[in-house]
HTML snippet that shows the backbone in 3Dmol.js (N, CA, C, O; Angstrom):
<script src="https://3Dmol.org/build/3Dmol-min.js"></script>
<div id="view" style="width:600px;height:400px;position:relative"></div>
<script>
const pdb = `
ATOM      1  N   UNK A   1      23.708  -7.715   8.152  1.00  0.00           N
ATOM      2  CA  UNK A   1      22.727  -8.100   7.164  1.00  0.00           C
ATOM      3  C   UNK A   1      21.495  -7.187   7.303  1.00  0.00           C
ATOM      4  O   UNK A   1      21.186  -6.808   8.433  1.00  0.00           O
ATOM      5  N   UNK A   2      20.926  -6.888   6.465  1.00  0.00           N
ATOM      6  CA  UNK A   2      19.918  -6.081   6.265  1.00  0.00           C
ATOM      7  C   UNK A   2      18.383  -6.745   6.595  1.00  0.00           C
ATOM      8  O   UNK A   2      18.021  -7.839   6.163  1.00  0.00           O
ATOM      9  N   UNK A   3      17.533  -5.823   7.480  1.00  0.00           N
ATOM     10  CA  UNK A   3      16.366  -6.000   8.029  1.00  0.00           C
ATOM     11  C   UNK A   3      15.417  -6.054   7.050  1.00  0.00           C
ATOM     12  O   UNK A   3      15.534  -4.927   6.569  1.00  0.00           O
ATOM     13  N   UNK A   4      14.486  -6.643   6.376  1.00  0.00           N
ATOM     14  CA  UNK A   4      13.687  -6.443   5.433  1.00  0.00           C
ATOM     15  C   UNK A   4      12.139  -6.342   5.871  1.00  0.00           C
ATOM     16  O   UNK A   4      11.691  -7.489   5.886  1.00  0.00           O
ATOM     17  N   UNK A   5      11.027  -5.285   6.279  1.00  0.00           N
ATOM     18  CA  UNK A   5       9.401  -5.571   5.941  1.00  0.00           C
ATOM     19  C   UNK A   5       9.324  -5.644   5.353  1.00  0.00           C
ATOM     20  O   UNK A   5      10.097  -5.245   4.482  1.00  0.00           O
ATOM     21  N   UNK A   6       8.028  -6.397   5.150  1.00  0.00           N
ATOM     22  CA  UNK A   6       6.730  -6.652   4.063  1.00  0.00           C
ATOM     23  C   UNK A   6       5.251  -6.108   4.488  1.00  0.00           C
ATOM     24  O   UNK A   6       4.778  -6.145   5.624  1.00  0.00           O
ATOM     25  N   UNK A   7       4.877  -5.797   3.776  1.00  0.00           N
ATOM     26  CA  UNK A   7       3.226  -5.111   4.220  1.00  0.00           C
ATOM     27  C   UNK A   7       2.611  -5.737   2.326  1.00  0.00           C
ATOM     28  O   UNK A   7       3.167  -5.817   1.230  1.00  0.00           O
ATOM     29  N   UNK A   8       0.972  -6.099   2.954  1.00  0.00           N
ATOM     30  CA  UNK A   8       0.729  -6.314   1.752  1.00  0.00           C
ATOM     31  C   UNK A   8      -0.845  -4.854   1.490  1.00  0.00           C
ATOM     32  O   UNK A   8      -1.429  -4.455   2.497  1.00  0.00           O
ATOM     33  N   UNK A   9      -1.105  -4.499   0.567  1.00  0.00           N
ATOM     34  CA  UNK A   9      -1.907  -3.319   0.516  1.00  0.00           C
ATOM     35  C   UNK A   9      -2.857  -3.940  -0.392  1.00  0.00           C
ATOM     36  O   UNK A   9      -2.546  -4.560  -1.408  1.00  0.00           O
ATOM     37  N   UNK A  10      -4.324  -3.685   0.144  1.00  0.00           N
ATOM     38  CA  UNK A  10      -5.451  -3.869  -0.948  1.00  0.00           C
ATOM     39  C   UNK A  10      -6.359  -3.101  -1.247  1.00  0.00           C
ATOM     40  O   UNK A  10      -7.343  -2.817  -0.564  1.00  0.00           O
ATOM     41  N   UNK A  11      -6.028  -2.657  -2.466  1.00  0.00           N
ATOM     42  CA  UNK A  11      -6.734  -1.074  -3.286  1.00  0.00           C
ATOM     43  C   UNK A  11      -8.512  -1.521  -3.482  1.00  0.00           C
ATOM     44  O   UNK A  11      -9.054  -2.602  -3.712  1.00  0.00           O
ATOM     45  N   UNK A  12      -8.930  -0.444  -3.315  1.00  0.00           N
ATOM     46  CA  UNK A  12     -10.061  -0.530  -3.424  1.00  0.00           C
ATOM     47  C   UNK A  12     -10.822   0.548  -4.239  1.00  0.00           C
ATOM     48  O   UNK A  12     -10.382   1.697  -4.288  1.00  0.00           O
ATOM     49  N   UNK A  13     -11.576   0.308  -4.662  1.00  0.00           N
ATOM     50  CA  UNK A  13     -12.418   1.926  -5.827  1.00  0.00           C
ATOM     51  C   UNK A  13     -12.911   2.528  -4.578  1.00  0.00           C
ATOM     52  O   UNK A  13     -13.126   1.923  -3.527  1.00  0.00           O
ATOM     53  N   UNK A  14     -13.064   3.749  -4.797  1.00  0.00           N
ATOM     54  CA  UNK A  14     -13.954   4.273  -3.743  1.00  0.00           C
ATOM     55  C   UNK A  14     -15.461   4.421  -4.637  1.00  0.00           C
ATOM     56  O   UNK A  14     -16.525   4.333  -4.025  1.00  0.00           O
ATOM     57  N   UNK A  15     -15.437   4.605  -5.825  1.00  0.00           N
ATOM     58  CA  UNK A  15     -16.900   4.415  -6.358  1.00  0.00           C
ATOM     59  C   UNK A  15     -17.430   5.867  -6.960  1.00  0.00           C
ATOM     60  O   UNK A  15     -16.811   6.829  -6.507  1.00  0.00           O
ATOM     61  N   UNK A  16     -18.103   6.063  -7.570  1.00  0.00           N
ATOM     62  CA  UNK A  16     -18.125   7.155  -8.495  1.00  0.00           C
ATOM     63  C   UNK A  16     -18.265   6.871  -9.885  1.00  0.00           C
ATOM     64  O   UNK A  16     -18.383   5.775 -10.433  1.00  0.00           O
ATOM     65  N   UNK A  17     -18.235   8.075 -10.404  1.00  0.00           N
ATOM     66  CA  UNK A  17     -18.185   8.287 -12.232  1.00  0.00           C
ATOM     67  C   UNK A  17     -16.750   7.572 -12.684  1.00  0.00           C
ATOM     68  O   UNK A  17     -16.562   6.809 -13.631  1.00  0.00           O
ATOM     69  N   UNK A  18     -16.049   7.937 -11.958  1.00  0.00           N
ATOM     70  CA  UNK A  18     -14.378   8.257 -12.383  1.00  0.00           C
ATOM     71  C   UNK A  18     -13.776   7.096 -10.841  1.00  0.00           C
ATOM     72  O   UNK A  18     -14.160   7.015  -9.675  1.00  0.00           O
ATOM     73  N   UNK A  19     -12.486   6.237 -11.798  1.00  0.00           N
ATOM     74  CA  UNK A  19     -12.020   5.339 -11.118  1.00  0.00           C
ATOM     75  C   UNK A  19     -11.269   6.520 -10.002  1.00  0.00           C
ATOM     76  O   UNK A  19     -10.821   7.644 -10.228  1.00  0.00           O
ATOM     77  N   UNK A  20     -11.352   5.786  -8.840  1.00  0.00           N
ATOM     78  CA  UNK A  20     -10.491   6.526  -7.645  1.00  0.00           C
ATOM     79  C   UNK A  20     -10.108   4.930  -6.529  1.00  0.00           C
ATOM     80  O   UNK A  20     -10.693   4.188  -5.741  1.00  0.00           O
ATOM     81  N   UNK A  21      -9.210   5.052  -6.941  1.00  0.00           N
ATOM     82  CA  UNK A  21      -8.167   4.510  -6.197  1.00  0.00           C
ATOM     83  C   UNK A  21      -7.586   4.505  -4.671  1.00  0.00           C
ATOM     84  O   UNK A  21      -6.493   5.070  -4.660  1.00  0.00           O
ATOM     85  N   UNK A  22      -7.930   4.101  -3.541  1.00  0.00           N
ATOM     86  CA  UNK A  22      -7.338   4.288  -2.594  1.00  0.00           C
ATOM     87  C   UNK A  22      -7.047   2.364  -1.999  1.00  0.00           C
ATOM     88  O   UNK A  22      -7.459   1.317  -2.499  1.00  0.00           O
ATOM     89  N   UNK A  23      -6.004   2.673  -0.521  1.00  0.00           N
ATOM     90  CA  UNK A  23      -5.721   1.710   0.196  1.00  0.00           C
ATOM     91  C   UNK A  23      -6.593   1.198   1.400  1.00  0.00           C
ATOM     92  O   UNK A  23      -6.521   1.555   2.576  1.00  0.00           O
ATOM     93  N   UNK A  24      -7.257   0.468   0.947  1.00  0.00           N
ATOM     94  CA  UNK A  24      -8.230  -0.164   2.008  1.00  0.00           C
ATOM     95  C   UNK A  24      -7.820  -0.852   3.377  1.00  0.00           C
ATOM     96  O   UNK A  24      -8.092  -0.467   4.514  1.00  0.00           O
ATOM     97  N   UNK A  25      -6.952  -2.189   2.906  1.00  0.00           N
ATOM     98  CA  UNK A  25      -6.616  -2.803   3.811  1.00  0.00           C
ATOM     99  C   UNK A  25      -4.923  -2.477   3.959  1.00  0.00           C
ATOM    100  O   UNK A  25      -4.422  -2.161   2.879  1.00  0.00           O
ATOM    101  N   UNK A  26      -3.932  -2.505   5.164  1.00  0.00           N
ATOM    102  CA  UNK A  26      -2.845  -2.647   5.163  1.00  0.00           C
ATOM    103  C   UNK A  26      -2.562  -3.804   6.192  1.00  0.00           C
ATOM    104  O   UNK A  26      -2.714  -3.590   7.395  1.00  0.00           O
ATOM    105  N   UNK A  27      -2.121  -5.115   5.689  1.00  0.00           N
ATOM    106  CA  UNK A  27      -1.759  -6.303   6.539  1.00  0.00           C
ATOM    107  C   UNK A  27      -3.020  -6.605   6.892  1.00  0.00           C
ATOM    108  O   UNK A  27      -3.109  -6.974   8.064  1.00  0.00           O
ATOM    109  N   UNK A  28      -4.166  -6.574   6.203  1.00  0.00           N
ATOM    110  CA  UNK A  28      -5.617  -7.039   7.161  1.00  0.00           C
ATOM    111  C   UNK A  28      -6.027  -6.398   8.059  1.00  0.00           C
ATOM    112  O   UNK A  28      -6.780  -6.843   8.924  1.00  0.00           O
ATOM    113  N   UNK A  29      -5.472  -4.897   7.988  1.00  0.00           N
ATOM    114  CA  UNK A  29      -6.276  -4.218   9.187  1.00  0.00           C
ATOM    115  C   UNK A  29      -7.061  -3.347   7.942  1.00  0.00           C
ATOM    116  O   UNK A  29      -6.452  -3.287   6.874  1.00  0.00           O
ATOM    117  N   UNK A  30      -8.254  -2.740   8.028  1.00  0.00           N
ATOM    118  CA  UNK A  30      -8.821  -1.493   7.920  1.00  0.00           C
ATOM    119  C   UNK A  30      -8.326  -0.610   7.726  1.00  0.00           C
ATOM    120  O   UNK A  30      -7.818  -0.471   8.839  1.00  0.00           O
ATOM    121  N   UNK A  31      -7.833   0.632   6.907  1.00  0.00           N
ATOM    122  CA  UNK A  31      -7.549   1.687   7.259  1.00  0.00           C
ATOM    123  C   UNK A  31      -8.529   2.667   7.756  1.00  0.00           C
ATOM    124  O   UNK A  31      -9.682   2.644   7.324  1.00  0.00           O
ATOM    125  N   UNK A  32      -8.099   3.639   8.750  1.00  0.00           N
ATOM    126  CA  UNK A  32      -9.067   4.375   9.166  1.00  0.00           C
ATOM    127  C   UNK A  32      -9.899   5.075   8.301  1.00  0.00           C
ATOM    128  O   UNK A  32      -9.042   5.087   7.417  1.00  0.00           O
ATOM    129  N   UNK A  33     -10.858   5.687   7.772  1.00  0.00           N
ATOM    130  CA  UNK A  33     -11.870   6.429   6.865  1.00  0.00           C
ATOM    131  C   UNK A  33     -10.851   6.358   5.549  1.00  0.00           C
ATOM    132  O   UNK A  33     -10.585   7.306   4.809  1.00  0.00           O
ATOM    133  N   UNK A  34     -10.383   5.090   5.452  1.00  0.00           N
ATOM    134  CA  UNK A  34      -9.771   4.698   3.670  1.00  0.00           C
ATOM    135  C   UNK A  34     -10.397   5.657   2.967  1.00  0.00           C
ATOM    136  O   UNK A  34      -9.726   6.626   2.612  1.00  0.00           O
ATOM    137  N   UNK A  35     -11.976   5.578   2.581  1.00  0.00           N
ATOM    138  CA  UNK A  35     -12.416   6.404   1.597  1.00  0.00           C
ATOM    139  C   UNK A  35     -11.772   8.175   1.475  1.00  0.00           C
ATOM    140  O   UNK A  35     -11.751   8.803   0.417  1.00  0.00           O
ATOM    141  N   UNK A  36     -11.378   8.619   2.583  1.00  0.00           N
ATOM    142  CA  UNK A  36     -10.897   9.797   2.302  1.00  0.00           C
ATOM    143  C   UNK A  36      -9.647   9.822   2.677  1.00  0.00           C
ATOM    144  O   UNK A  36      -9.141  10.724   3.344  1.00  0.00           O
ATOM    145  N   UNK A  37      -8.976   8.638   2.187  1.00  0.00           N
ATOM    146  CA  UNK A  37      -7.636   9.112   2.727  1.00  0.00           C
ATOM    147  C   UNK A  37      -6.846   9.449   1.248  1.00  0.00           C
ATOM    148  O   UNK A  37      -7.466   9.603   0.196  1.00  0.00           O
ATOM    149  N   UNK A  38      -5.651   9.518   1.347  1.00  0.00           N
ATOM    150  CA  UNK A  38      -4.951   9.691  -0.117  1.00  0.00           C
ATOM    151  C   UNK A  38      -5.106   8.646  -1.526  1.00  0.00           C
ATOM    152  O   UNK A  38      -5.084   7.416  -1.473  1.00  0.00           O
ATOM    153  N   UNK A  39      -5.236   9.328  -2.557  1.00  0.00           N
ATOM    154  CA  UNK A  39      -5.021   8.224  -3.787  1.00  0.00           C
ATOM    155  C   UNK A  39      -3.976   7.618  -3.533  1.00  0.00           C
ATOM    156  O   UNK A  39      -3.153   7.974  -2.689  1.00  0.00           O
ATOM    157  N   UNK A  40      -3.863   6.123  -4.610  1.00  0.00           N
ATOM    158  CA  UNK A  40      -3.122   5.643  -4.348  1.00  0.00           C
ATOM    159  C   UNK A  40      -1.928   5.711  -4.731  1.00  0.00           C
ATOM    160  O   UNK A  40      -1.061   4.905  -4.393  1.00  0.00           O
ATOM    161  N   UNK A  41      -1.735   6.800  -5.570  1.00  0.00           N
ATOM    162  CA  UNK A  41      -0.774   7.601  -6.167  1.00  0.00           C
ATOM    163  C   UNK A  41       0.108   8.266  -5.133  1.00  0.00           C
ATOM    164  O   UNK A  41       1.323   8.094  -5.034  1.00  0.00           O
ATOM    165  N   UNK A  42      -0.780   9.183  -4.240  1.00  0.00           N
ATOM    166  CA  UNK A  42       0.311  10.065  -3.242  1.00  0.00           C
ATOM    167  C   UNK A  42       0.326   8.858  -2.014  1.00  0.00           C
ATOM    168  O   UNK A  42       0.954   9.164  -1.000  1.00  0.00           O
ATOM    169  N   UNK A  43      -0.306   7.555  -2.048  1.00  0.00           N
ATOM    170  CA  UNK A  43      -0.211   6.563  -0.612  1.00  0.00           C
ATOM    171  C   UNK A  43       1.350   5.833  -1.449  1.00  0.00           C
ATOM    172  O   UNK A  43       2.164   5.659  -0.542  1.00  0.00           O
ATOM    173  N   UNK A  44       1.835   5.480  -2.537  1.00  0.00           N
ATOM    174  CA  UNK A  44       2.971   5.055  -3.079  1.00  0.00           C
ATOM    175  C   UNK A  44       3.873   5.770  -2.785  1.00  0.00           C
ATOM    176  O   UNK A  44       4.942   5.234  -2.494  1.00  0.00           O
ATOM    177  N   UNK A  45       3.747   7.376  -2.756  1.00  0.00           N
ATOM    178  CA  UNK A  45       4.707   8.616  -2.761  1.00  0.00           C
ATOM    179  C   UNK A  45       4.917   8.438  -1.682  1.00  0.00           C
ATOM    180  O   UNK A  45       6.083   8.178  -1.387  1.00  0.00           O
ATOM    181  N   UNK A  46       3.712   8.507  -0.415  1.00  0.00           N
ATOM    182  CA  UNK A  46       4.174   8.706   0.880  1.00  0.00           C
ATOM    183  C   UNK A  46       4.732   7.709   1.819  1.00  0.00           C
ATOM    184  O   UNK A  46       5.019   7.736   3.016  1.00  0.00           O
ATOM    185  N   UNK A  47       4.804   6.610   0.662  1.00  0.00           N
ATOM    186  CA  UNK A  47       5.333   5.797   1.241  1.00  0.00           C
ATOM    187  C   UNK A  47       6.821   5.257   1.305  1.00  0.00           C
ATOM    188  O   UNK A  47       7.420   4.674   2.209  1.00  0.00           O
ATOM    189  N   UNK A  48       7.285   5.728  -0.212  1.00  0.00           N
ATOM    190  CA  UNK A  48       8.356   5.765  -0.600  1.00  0.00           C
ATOM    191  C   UNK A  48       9.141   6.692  -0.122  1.00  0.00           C
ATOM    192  O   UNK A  48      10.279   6.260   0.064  1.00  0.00           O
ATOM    193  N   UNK A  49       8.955   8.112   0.232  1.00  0.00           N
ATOM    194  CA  UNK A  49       9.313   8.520   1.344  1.00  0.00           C
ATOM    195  C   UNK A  49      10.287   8.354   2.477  1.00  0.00           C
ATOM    196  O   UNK A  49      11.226   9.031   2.897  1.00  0.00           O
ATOM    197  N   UNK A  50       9.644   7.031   2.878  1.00  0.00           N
ATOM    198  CA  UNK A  50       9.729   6.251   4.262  1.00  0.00           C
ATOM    199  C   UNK A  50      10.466   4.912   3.980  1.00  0.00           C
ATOM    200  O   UNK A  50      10.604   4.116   4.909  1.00  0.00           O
ATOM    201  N   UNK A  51      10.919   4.642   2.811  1.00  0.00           N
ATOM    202  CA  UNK A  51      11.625   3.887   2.017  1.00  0.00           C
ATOM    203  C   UNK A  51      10.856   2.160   1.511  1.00  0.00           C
ATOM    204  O   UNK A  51      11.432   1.248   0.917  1.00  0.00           O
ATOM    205  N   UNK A  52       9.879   2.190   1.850  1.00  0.00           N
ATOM    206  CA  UNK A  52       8.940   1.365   1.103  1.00  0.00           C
ATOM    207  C   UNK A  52       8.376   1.382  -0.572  1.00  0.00           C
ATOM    208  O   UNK A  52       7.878   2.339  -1.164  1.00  0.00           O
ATOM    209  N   UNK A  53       8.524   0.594  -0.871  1.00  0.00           N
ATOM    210  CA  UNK A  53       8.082   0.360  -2.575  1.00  0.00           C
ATOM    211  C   UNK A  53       7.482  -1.134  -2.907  1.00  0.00           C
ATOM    212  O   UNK A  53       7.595  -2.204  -2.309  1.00  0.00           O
ATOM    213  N   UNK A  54       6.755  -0.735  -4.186  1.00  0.00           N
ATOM    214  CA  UNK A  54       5.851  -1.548  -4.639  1.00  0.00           C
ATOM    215  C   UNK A  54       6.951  -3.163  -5.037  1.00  0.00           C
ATOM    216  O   UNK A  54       8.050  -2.917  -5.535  1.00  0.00           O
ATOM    217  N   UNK A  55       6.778  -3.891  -4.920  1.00  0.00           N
ATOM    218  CA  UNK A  55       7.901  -5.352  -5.701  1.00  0.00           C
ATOM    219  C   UNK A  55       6.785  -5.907  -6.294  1.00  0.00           C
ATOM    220  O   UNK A  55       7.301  -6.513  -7.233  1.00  0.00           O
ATOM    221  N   UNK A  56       5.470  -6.123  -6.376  1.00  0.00           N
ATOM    222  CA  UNK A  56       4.549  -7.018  -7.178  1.00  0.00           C
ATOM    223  C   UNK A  56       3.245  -6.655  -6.696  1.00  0.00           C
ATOM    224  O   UNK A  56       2.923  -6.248  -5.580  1.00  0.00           O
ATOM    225  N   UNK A  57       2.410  -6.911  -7.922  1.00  0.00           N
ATOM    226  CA  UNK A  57       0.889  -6.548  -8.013  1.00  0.00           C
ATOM    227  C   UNK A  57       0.456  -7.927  -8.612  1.00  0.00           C
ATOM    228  O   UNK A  57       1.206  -8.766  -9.109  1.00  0.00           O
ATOM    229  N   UNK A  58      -0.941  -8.000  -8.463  1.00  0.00           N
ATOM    230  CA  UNK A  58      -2.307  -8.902  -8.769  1.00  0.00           C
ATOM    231  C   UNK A  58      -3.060  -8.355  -8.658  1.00  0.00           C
ATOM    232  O   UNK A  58      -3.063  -7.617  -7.673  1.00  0.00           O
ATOM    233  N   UNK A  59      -4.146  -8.334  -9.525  1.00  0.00           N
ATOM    234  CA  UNK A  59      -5.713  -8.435  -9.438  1.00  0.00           C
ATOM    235  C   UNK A  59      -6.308  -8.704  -8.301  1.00  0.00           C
ATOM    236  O   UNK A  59      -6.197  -9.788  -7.728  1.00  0.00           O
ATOM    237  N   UNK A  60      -6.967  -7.767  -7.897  1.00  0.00           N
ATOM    238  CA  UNK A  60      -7.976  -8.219  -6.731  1.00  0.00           C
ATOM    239  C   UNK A  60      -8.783  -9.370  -6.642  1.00  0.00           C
ATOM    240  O   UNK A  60      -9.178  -9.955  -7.650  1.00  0.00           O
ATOM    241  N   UNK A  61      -9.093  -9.786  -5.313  1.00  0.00           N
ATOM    242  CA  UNK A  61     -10.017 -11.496  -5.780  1.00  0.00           C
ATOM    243  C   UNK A  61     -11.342 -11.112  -4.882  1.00  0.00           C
ATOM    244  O   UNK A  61     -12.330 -11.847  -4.870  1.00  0.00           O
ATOM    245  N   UNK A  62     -11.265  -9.903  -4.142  1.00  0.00           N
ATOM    246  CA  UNK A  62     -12.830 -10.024  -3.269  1.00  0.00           C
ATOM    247  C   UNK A  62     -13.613  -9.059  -3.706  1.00  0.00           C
ATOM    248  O   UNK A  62     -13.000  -8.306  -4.463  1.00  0.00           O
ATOM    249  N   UNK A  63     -14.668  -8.784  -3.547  1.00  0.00           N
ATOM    250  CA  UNK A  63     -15.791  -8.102  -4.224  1.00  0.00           C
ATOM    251  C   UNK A  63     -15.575  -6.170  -3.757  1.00  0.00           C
ATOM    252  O   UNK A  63     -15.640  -5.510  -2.721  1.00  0.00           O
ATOM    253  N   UNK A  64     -15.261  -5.855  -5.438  1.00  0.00           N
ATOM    254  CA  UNK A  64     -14.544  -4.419  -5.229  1.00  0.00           C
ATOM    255  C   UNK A  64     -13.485  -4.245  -4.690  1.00  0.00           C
ATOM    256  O   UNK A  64     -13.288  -3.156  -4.150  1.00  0.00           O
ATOM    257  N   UNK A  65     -12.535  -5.197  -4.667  1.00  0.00           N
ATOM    258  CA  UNK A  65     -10.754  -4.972  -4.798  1.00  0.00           C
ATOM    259  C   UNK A  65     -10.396  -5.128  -6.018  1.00  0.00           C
ATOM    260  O   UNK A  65     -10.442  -6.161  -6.687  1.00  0.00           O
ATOM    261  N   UNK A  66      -9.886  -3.670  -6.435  1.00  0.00           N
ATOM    262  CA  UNK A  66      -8.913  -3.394  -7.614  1.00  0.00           C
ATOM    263  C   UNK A  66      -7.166  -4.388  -7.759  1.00  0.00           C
ATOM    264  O   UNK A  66      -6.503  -4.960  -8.624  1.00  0.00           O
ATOM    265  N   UNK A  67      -7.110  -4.122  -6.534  1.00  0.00           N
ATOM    266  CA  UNK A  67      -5.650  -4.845  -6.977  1.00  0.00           C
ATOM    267  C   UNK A  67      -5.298  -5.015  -5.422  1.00  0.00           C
ATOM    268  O   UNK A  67      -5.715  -4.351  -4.473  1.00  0.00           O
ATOM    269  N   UNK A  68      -4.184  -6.374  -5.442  1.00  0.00           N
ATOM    270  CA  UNK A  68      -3.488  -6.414  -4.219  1.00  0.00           C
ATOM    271  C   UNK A  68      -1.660  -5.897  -4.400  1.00  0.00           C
ATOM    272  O   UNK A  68      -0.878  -6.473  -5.157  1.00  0.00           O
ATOM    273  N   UNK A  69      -1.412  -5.088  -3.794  1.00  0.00           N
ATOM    274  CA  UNK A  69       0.119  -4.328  -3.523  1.00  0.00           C
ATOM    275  C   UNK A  69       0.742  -5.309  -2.631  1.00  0.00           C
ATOM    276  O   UNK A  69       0.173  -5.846  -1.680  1.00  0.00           O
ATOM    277  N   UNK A  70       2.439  -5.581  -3.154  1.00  0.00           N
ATOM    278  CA  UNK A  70       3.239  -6.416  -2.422  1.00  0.00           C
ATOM    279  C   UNK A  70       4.302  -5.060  -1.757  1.00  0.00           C
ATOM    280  O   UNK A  70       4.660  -4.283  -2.642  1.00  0.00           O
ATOM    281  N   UNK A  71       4.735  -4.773  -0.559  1.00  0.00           N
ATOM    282  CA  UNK A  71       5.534  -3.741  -0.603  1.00  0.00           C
ATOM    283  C   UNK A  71       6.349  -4.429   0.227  1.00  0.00           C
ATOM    284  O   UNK A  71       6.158  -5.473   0.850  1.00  0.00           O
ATOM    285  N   UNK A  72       7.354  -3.653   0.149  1.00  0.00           N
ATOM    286  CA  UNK A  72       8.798  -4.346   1.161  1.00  0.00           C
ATOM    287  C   UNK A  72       9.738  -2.928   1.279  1.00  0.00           C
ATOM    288  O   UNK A  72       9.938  -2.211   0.299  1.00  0.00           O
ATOM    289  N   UNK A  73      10.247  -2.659   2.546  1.00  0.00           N
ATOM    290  CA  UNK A  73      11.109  -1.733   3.197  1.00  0.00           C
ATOM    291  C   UNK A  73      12.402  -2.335   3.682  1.00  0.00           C
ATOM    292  O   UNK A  73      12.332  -3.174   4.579  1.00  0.00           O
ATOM    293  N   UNK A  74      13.556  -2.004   3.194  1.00  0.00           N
ATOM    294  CA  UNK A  74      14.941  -2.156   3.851  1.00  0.00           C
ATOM    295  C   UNK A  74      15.504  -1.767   4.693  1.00  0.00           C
ATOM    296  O   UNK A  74      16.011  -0.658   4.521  1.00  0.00           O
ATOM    297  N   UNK A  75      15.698  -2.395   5.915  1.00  0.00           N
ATOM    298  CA  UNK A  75      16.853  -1.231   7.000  1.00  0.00           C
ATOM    299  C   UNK A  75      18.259  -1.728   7.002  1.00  0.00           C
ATOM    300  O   UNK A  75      18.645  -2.897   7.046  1.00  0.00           O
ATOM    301  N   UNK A  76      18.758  -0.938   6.962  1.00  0.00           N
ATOM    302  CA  UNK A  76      20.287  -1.161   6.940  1.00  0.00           C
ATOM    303  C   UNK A  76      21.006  -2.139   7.549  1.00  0.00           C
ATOM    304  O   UNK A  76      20.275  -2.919   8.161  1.00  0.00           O
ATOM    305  N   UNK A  77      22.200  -2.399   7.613  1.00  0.00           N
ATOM    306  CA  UNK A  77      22.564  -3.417   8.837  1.00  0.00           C
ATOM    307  C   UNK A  77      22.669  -2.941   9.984  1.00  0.00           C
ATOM    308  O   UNK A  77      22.639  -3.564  11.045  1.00  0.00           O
ATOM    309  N   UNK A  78      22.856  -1.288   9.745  1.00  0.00           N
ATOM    310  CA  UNK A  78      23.359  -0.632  11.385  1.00  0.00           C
ATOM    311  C   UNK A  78      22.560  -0.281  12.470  1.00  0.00           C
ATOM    312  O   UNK A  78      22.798   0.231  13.564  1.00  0.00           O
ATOM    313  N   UNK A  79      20.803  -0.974  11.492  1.00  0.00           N
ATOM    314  CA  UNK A  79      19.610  -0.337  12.478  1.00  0.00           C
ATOM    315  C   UNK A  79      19.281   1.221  12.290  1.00  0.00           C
ATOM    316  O   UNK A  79      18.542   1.843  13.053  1.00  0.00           O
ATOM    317  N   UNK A  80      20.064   1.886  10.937  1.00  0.00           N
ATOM    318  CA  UNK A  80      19.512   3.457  10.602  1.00  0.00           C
ATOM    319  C   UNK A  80      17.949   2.953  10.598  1.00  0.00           C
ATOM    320  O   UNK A  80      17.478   1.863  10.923  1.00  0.00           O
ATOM    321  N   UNK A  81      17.214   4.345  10.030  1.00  0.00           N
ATOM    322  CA  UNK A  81      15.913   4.102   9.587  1.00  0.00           C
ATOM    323  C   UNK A  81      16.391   4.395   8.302  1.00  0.00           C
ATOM    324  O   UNK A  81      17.447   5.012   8.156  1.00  0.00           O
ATOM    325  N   UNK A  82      15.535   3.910   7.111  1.00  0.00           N
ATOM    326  CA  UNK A  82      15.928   4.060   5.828  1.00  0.00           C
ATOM    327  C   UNK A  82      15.501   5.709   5.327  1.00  0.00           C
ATOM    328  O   UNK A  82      15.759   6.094   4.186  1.00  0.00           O
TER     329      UNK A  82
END
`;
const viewer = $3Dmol.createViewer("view");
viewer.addModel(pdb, "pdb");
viewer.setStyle({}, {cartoon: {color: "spectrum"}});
viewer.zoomTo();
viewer.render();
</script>
């Protein structure tokens, strides 16, 4: 039977003229200097990658969260990495 994570991701603006998009929180931790890390465009890419993908979004609920990310990763039954 197949191993399943979950991680939940909460986007945040970084602030500016122009919307910019990055990943603030992953599981309630901090990301390190979020503000300069990847949009959330190449943080989806690089994540998918690694065989993680988006399954559901919401609206942010705390002050300057854009949206909350549902993600989930599959491992095989044999224990590969995906």
């Amino acid at each position: 039977m197949p191993r399943t994570e979950f991680e939940t991701w909460h986007i945040y603006d970084v602030g500016g003229s122009e919307l910019r998009l990055k990943v603030r929180h992953r599981e309630g931790v901090e990301v390190p200097d979020w503000q300069g890390g990847p949009d959330l465009a190449a943080a989806l890419e690089q994540a998918a990658s690694v065989g993680w993908h988006a399954y559901d979004r919401e609206p942010g609920t705390a002050p300057g969260e854009y949206a909350i990310f549902y993600m989930k990763r599959e491992h095989p039954a044999d224990g590969a990495s995906p």
